[in-house]
BATI-887894 format. One record per residue (C-alpha): residue in three letters; x, y, z. Coordinates in steps of 0.02 Angstrom, whole numbers, plus 50000, padded with zeros to 5 digits. Layout:
N
res,x,y,z
ala,X,Y,Z
...
This chain:
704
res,x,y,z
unk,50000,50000,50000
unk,50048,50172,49969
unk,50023,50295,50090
unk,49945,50478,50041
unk,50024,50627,50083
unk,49918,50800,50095
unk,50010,50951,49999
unk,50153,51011,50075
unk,50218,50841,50143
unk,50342,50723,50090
unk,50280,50534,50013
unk,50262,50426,50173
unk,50245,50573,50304
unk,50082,50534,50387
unk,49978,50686,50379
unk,49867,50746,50534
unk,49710,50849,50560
unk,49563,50902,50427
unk,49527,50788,50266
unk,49552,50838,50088
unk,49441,50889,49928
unk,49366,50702,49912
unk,49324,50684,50074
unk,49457,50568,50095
unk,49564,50581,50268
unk,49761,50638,50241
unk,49885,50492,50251
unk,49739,50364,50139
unk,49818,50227,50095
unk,49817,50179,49896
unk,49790,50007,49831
unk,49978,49921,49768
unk,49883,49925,49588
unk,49878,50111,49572
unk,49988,50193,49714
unk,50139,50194,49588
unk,50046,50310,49476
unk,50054,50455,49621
unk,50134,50621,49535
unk,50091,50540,49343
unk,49888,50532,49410
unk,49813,50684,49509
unk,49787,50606,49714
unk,49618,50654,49689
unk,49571,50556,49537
unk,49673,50393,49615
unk,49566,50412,49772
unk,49416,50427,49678
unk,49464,50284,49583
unk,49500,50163,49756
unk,49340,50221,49818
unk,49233,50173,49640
unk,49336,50007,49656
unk,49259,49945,49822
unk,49092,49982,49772
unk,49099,49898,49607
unk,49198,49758,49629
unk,49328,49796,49548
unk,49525,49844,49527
unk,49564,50041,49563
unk,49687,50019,49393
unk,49526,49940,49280
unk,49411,50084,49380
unk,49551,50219,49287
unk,49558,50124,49106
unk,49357,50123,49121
unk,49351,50313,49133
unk,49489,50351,49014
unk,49598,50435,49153
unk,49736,50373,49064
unk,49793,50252,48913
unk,49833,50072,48917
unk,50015,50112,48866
unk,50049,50235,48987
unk,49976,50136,49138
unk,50096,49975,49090
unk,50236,50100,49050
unk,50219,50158,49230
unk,50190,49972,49298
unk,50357,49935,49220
unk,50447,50070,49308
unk,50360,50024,49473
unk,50439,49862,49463
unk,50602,49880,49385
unk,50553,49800,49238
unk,50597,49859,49046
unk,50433,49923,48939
unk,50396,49891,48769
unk,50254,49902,48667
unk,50285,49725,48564
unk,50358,49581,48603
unk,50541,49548,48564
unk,50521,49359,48535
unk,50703,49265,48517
unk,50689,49191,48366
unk,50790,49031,48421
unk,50664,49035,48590
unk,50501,48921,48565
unk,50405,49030,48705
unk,50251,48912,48713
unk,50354,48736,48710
unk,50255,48612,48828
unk,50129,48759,48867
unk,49945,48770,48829
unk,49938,48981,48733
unk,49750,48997,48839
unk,49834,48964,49005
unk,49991,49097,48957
unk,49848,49215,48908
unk,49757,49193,49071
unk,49911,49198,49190
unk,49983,49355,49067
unk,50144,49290,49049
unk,50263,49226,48914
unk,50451,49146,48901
unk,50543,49231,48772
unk,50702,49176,48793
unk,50755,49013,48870
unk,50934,48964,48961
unk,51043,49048,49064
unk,50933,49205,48952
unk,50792,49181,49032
unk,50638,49333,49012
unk,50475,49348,49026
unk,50349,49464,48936
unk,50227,49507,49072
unk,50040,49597,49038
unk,49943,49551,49226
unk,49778,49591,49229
unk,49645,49612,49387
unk,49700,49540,49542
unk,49847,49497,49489
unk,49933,49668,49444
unk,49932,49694,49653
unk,50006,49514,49668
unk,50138,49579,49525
unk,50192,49733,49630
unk,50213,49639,49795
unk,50287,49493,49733
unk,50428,49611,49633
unk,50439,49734,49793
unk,50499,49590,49892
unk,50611,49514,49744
unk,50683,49690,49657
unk,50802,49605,49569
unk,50671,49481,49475
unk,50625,49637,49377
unk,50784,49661,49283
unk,50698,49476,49180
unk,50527,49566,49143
unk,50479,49653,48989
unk,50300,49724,49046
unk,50187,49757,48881
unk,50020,49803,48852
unk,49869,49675,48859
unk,49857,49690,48674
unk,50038,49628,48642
unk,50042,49515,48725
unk,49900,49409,48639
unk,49972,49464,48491
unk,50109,49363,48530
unk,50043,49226,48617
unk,49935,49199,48446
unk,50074,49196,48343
unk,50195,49073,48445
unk,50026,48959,48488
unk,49955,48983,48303
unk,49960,48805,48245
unk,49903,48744,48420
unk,49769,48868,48426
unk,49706,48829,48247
unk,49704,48640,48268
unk,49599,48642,48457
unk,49480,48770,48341
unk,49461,48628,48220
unk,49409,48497,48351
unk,49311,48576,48466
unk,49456,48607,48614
unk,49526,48439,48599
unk,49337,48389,48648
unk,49255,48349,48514
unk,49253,48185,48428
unk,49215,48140,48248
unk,49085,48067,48285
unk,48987,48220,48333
unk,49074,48352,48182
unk,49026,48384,48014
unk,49196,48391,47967
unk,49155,48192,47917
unk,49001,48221,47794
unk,48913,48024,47823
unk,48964,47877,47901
unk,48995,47726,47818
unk,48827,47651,47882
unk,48743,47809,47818
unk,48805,47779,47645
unk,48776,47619,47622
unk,48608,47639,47705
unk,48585,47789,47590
unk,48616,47668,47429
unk,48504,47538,47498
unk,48351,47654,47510
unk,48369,47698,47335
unk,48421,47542,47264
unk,48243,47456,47361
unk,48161,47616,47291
unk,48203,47588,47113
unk,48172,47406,47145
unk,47963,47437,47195
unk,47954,47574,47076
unk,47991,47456,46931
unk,47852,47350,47018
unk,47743,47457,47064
unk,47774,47647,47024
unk,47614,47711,47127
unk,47640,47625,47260
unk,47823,47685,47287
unk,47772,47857,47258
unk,47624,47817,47393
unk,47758,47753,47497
unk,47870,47886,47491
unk,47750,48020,47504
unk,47695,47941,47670
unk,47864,47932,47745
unk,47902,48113,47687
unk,47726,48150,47772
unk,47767,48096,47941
unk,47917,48212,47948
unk,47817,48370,47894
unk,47658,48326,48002
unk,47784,48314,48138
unk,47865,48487,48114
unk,47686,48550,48103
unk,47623,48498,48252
unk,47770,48553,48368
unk,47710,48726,48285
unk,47538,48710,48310
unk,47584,48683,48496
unk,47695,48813,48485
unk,47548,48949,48402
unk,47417,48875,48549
unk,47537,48905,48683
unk,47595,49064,48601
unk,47448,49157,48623
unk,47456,49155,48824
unk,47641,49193,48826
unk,47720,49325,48947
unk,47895,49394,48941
unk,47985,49337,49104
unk,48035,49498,49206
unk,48200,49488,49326
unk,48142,49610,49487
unk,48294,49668,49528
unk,48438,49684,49423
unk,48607,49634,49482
unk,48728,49794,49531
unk,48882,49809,49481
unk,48972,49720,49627
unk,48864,49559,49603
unk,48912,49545,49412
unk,49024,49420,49348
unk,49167,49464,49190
unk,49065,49453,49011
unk,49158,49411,48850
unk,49071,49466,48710
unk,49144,49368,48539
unk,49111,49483,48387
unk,49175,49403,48226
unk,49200,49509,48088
unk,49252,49486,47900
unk,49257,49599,47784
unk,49167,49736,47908
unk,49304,49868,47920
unk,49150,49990,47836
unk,49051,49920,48015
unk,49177,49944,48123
unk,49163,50111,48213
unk,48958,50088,48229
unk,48999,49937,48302
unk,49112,49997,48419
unk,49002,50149,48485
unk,48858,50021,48474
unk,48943,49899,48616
unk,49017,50046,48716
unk,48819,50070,48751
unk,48794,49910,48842
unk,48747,49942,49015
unk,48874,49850,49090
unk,49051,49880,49194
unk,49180,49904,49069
unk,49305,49829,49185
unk,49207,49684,49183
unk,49184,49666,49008
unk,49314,49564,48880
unk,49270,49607,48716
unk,49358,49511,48572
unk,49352,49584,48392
unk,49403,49440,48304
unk,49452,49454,48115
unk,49533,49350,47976
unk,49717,49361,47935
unk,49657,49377,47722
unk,49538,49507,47767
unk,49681,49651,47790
unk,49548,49765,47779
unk,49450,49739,47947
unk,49621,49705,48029
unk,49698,49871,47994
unk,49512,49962,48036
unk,49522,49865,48206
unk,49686,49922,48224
unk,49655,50105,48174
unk,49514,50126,48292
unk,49513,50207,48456
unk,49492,50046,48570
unk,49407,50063,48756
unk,49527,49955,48874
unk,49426,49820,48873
unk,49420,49775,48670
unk,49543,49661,48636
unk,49582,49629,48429
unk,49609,49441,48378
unk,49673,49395,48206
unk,49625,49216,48165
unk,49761,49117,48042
unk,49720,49091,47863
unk,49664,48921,47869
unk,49539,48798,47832
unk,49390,48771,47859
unk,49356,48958,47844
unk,49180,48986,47944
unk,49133,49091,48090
unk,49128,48920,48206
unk,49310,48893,48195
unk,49355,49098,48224
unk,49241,49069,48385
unk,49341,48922,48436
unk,49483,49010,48420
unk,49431,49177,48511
unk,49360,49077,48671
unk,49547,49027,48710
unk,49566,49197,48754
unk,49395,49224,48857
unk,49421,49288,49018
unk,49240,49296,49068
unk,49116,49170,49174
unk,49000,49205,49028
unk,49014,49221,48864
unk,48905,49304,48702
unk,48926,49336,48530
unk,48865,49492,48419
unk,48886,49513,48240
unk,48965,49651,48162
unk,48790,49740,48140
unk,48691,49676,48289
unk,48610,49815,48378
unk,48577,49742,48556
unk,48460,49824,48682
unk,48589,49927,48821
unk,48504,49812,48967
unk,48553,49627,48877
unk,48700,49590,48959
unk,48638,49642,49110
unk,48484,49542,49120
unk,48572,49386,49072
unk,48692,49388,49196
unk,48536,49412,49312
unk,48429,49267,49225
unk,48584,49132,49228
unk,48635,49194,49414
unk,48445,49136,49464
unk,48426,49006,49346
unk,48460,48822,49392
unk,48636,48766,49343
unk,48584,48648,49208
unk,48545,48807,49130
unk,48671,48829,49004
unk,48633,48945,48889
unk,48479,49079,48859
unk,48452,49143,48694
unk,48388,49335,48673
unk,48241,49370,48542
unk,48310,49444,48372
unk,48222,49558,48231
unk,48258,49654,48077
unk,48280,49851,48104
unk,48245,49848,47907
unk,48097,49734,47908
unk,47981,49853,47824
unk,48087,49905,47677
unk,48033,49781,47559
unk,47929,49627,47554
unk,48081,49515,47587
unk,48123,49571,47749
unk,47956,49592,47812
unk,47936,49408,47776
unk,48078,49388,47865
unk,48008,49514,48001
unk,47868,49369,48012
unk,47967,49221,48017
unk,48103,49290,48155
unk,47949,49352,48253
unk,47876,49166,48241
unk,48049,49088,48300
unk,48110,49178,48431
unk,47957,49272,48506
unk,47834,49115,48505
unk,47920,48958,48434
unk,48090,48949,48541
unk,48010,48972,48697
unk,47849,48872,48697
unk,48007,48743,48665
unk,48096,48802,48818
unk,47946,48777,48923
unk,47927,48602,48854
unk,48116,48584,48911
unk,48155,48532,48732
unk,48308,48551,48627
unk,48334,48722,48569
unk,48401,48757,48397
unk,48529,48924,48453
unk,48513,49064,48340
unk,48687,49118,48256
unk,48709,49277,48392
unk,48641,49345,48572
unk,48653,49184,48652
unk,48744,49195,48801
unk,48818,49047,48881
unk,48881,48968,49046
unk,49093,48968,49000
unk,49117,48812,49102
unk,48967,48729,48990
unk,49012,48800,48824
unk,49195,48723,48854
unk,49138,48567,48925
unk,49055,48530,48760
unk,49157,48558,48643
unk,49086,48761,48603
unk,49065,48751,48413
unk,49088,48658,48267
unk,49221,48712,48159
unk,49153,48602,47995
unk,48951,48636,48040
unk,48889,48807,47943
unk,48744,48829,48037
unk,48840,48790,48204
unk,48726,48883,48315
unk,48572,48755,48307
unk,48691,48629,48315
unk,48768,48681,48476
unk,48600,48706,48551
unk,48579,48478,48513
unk,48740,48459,48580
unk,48722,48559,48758
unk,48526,48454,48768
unk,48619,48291,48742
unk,48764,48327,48874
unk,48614,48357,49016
unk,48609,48559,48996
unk,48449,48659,48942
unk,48419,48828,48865
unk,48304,48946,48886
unk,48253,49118,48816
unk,48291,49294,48864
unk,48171,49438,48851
unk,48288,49552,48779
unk,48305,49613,48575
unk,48442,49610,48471
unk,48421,49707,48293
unk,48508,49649,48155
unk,48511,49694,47962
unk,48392,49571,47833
unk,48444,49555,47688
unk,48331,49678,47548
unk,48371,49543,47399
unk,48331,49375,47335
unk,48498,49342,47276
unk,48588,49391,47465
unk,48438,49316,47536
unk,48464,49144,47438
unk,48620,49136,47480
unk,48598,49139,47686
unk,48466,49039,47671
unk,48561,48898,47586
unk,48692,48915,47715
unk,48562,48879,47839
unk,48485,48752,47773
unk,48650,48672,47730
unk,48687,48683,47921
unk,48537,48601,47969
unk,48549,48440,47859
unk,48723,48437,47917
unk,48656,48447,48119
unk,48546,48309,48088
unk,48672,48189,47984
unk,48787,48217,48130
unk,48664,48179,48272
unk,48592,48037,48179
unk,48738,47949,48158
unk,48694,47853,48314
unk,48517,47855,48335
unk,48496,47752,48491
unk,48641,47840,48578
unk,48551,47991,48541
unk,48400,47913,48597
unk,48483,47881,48764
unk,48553,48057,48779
unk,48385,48122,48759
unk,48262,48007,48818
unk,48084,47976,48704
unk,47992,48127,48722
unk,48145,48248,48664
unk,48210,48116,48543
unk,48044,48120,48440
unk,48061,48326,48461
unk,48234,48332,48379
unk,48153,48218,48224
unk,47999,48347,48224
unk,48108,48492,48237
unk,48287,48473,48165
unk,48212,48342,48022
unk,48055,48410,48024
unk,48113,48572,47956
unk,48222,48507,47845
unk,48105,48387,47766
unk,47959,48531,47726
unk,48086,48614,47635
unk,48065,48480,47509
unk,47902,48423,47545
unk,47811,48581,47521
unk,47843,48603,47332
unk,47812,48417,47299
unk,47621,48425,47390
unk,47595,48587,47296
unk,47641,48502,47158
unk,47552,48381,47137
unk,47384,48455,47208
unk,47403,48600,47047
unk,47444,48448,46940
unk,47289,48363,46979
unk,47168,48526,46975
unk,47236,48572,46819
unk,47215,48401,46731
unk,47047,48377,46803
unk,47084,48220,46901
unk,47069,48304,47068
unk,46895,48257,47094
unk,46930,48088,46993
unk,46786,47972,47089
unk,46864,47814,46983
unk,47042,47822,47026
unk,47109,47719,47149
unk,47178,47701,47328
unk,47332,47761,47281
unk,47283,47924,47209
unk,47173,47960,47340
unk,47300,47932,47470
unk,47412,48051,47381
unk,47291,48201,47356
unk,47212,48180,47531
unk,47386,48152,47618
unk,47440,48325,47542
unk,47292,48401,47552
unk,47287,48352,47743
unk,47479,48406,47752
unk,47482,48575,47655
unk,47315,48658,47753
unk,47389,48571,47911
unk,47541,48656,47886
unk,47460,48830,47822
unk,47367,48832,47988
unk,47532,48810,48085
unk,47605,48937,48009
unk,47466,49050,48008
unk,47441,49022,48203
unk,47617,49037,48272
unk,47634,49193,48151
unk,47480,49296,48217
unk,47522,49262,48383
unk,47712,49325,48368
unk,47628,49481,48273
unk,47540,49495,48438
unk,47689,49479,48539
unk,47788,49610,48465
unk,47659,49691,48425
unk,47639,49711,48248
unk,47471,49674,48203
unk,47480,49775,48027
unk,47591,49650,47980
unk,47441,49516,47951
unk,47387,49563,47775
unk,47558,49507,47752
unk,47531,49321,47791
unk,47478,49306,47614
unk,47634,49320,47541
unk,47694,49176,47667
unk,47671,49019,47551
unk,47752,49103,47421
unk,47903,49133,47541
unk,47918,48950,47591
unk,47907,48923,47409
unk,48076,49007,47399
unk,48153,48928,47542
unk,48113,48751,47446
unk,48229,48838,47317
unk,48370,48867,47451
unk,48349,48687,47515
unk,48388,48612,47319
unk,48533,48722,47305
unk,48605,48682,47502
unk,48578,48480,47455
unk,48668,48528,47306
unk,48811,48603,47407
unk,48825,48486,47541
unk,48898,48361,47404
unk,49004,48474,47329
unk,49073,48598,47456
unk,49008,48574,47643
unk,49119,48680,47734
unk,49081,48836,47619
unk,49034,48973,47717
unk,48941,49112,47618
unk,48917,49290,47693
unk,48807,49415,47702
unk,48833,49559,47657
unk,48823,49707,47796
unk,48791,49891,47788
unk,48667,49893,47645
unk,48521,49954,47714
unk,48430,50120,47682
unk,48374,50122,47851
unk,48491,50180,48003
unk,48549,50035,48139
unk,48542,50168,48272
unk,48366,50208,48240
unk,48280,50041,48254
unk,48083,50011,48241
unk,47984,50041,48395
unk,47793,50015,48385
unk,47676,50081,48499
unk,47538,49990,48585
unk,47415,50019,48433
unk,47536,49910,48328
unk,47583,50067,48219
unk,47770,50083,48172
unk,47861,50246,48218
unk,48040,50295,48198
unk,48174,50380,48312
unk,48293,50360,48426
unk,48264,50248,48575
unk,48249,50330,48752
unk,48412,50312,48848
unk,48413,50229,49017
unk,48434,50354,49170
unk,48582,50221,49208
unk,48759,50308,49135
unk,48833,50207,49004
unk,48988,50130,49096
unk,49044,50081,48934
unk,49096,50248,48878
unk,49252,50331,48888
unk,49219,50516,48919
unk,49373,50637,48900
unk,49392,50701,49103
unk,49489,50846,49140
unk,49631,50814,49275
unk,49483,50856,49423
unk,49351,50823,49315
unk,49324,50626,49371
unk,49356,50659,49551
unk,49223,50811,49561
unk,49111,50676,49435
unk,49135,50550,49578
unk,49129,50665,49755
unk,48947,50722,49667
unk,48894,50548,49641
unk,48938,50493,49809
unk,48831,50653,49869
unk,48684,50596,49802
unk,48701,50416,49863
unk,48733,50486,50019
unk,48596,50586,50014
unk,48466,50441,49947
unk,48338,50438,50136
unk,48213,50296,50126
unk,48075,50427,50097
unk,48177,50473,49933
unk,48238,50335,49835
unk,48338,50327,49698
unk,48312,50232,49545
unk,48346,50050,49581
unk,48411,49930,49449
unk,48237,49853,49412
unk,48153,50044,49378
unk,48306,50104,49244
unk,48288,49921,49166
unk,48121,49975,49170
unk,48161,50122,49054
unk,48248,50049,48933
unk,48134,49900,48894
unk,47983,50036,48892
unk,48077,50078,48723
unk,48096,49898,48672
unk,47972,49851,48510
């Protein structure tokens, strides 16, 4: 500790009588973390800063980066000279020295420390972080001479470097899920043998019967393609009955700052550099600690780009850039995999480069999973379109995300059935994602995926009442081509999981087993089915043979089974639709619905050209393109209780956005903080101040 002096006395002289302009006593002792910066820092701002700290659990040094009281550099600059050490802003890697030999890059990342030379040479490049910057200072105070061996750099360089010596290590645990996940359960192996050959058998018998008997085979087949797309449609139908009496779960209370645990926030980017500073102010908006977030921009080696807008951009302390390796397979899975070596956080979310999350998410799922059971594994937020009304594409797509994630995903959460993840806003238990595997590397639609995996291992997910707005796409063409990268990922999910279908079985138990078949081949069946039954109903009107009393067994089974199927499935879609209009609300939306067959029309296209891919290129990953809208991603849709649109900007919480880094003068923060205190101090039971729950309050009262 470092004891205060008042002006006028010498460092160490204990000073007497009166306090000083904080309201702190002469002779307060500073925290090891921050006393060194005494003279660089004014007193007032440190004290401040030790007084913020043991409110917010927190370090007095991350309290200072939060507020922008001074730079990364010229904090570890002044660590270094508080220890002895040398400072550099890279670093100087031997290149004779192997710095990770025999050690895991993740735990040299999390310890912030890293051999660069080896023998009687012996030095280490040193970055602590939290607790551990205290530990750093005592341990060298004791042991001066240790610090001639330390190179102290910032955060940021030392990842760098840590990436680059652990590079091939990093990219291969990336590629198998940690170390953790087997073949067995990745798409990097496209079918089994058994599925093959079982595959070749099916067709082989099918050729067989339709030599025999050609309308009986097609009978046959229709009825097995039947029981897949009933099945889909009645998990929706459940879904639209229980939809209708839904109600957003509301936390109370909020959890304060002290009770929050670190967040890392995974935000993969490629080819975004045009995104990057609106995505930057957008997550310096989350109502959360900023010395309790880890944010990792992650970004593709070949995409030079993104890298250099990263490293051009004016990053809070708590942004961290990641550069994943050129290598194969090239999909957003793999950069995750790769990025969650570095999390620091007890939970962990990812938000794409245009996701435009509401200020309280964070905040409310660290509240949800702290109360939530510990099977609980992940919950997944709600998303929309900000664009959905510019053209008749993205409303559609308005309707459809409104059917998923306001009605569909949580009637299946209340069921306690496997939840198919959407690709961004879920937010995970770190210990749970790890333990699994996290993500696919090889699986394009690794999201829905994960969500089979974490059901199988014993976890559950639920659902978050919080919006994230994201950017549809306005075309067919960019819209084909997510699609098909969707559906790709789902025919790969179910391959994968039905490689073993009584294991799975086992894993699940009856009732969810016969779910994932609804759901997972449900959905992927319809895409197929739904042109064939249309099909052949037209085919029949037109001829005339429709109302054919004469014809036989077969053709009557046929027309009746998609008859049955297609106004089945029209009704499912209807229902779960209207009441997700409801939820939102946006009940103008209805007349809509009429464009809705035509729209699954399309996605039958998608399917085709994803069953197509999955033979010739699995592991492609095509992107959409960001950044194209007319329509502003800081001025998202809000609707007012009469269901009729309006635009602006949303009302700010009364809570301060921690996540900003306002330019103090050299009192500025202290007189900031002494008026803050003030008012707490002056907060009487007859007078309370906003709690938690009432600014949460606020800011969902501009959600929708």
């Amino acid at each position: 500790m470092v004891v205060l002096n008042t002006p006028g006395q010498g460092v160490g002289e204990q000073g007497v009588g009166g306090q000083d302009a904080t309201g702190a006593k002469p002779g307060a002792a500073l925290p090891d973390d921050i006393g060194f910066l005494l003279g660089r820092v004014p007193q007032t701002v440190l004290l401040a800063a030790a007084r913020d700290a043991a409110r917010r659990d927190a370090e007095p040094h991350e309290i200072l980066l939060a507020r922008g009281a001074l730079t990364v550099e010229d904090y570890y600059r002044a660590l270094a000279g508080a220890a002895g050490a040398r400072y550099a802003p890279f670093v100087p890697i031997d290149a004779a020295a192997d710095p990770l030999a025999d050690h895991n890059p993740a735990a040299a990342a999390r310890v912030g420390m890293l051999r660069i030379a080896g023998g009687n040479g012996l030095r280490i490049a040193a970055s602590p972080r939290g607790t551990r910057v205290a530990r750093f200072v005592q341990a060298l105070r004791d042991r001066p001479a240790a610090g001639r061996r330390l190179i102290v750099v910032p955060p940021q360089a030392l990842t760098d470097a840590i990436a680059a010596c652990g590079s091939d290590r990093l990219i291969r645990r990336s590629r198998t899920g940690l170390d953790r996940l087997a073949d067995a359960m990745s798409a990097r192996t496209r079918v089994t043998v058994w599925q093959e050959r079982a595959l070749w058998i099916a067709l082989l018998v099918c050729l067989v019967l339709a030599a025999i008997h050609p309308a009986m085979t097609l009978a046959l087949i229709t009825i097995i393609v039947a029981v897949f797309f009933v099945g889909v449609i009645c998990v929706r139908l459940l879904a639209a009955t229980y939809g209708f009496g839904l109600k957003a779960g509301e936390a109370d209370t909020l959890l304060g700052d002290a009770a929050l645990p670190v967040y890392t926030v995974l935000v993969p980017l490629y080819r975004e550099a045009r995104q990057v500073p609106r995505l930057v102010e957008g997550l310096c908006r989350l109502d959360y600690p900023a010395h309790k977030l880890d944010i990792k921009m992650i970004a593709e080696a070949d995409d030079a780009e993104t890298v250099a807008a990263l490293r051009r951009a004016d990053l809070p302390a708590h942004f961290e850039i990641l550069v994943v390796p050129d290598a194969k397979p090239k999909t957003k899975p793999k950069a995750l995999c790769y990025a969650l070596e570095f999390a620091r956080g007890a939970l962990v979310t990812i938000y794409d480069a245009e996701d435009l999350p509401e200020p309280d998410q964070l905040r409310r799922a660290a509240t949800q999973l702290a109360d939530a059971p510990k099977d609980v594994a992940c919950i997944q937020a709600r998303l929309a379109w900000y664009n959905w009304r510019e053209t008749w594409i993205t409303r559609e797509m308005a309707i459809e995300y409104a059917s998923l994630f306001d009605v569909f995903l949580p009637v299946l959460a209340r069921f306690r059935l496997p939840l198919p993840l959407g690709g961004t806003s879920n937010h995970f238990r770190a210990s749970a994602l790890r333990a699994v595997g996290a993500w696919d590397a090889y699986n394009v639609t690794e999201d829905a995926d994960l969500g089979l995996r974490l059901a199988r291992a014993g976890y559950r997910s639920d659902v978050l009442d919080s919006t994230t707005w994201e950017e549809a796409p306005l075309k067919f063409t960019p819209w084909l081509r997510q699609r098909t990268r969707w559906i790709k990922g789902w025919i790969q999910t179910y391959l994968v999981h039905m490689r073993n279908p009584a294991r799975l079985l086992a894993d699940l138990g009856l009732r969810r087993f016969i779910a994932v078949q609804a759901v997972f081949g449900g959905i992927v069946v319809s895409a197929f089915a739904h042109p064939i039954f249309t099909g052949l109903i037209a085919w029949q009107i037109t001829t005339g043979r429709f109302f054919d009393a004469g014809a036989g067994w077969v053709h009557w089974t046929l027309i009746w089974l998609g008859v049955f199927s297609l106004a089945l499935g029209y009704l499912a879609g209807f229902g779960i639709a209207i009441a997700a209009l409801r939820q939102r609300p946006l009940a103008w939306l209805v007349p809509e619905l009429a464009l809705l067959p035509f729209y699954w029309l399309m996605m039958s296209i998608a399917g085709i050209r994803a069953l197509w891919q999955i033979t010739r290129d699995p592991f492609h990953w095509e992107k959409t393109e960001h950044g194209v809208s007319r329509m502003s991603a800081d001025m998202p849709p809000h609707v007012s209780d009469r269901g009729r649109d309006r635009w602006g900007a949303a009302p700010q919480a009364t809570a301060r956005l921690v996540g900003t880094r306002p330019d103090y003068a050299e009192h500025g923060w202290a007189e900031h903080s002494r008026a803050e205190h003030s008012r707490e101090a002056a907060q009487a039971p007859d007078a309370p101040a906003d709690s938690a729950a009432d600014q949460s309050a606020q800011v969902r009262s501009a959600r929708r």
